[in-house]
C-alpha positions, 0 to 999 in steps of 0.5 A: 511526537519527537522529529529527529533535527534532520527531518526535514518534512519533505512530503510529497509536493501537491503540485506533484503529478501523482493521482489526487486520492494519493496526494490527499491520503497523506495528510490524513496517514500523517494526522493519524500516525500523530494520534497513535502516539498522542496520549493526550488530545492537547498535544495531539491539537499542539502537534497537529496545529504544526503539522498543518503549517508543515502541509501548507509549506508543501502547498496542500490546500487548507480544506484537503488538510483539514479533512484529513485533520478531522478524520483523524480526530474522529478516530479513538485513540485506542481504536487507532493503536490496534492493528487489523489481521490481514490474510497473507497468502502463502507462497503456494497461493502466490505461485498458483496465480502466477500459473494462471498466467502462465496456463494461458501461455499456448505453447506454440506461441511460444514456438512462433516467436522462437522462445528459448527451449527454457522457457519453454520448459518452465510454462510446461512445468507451471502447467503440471503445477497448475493441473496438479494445485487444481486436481489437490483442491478437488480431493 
């Protein structure tokens, strides 16, 4: 695993105010990332052995960073480089949620608190679009 002369480690701090299931997740990512590009488990054990220094500097606790180290070291190698299909929804898909926000705007709401006539307009039009998404799904 080859760090650039200007990488300076700065992962986050652990006496950051972020949620502990984010500040915890890091060095297992981290750990993991390194058995990707580790062919060998003698580098890996080198490489991670300086890794957990790195997290220690950042002030993580020893149990937090050898959980995620142990983690890691559970996950074959080549289970690790392959990669999982994720569903990406389409624009349509993506669009037809935000209409269901959208449907739920009542019109003379937005007329009581004096929303612009274009506004007004795009809920009527993401309504049609909404309707017309529901009546497609139907045929």
């Amino acid at each position: 695993m080859y760090y650039k002369p200007t990488d300076s480690h700065s992962y986050l701090l652990y006496s950051s105010s972020h949620p502990s299931h984010a500040k915890n997740s890091i060095p297992f990512s981290q750990f993991l990332r390194l058995r990707r590009f580790c062919s060998d488990d003698s580098v890996f054990f080198h490489k991670a052995e300086s890794m957990c220094r790195v997290f220690e500097k950042r002030g993580y606790p020893v149990s937090v960073v050898q959980a995620g180290h142990h983690r890691a070291q559970l996950i074959d190698r080549q289970l690790s480089l392959q990669t999982t299909q994720k569903d990406n929804p389409t624009a349509f898909h993506s669009l037809s949620r935000f209409t269901l926000t959208i449907v739920q705007l009542n019109p003379l709401f937005l007329k009581t608190y004096n929303y612009s006539k274009t506004t007004q307009r795009l809920v009527l039009f993401f309504r049609n679009l909404h309707s017309f998404h529901l009546n497609a799904r139907k045929t």
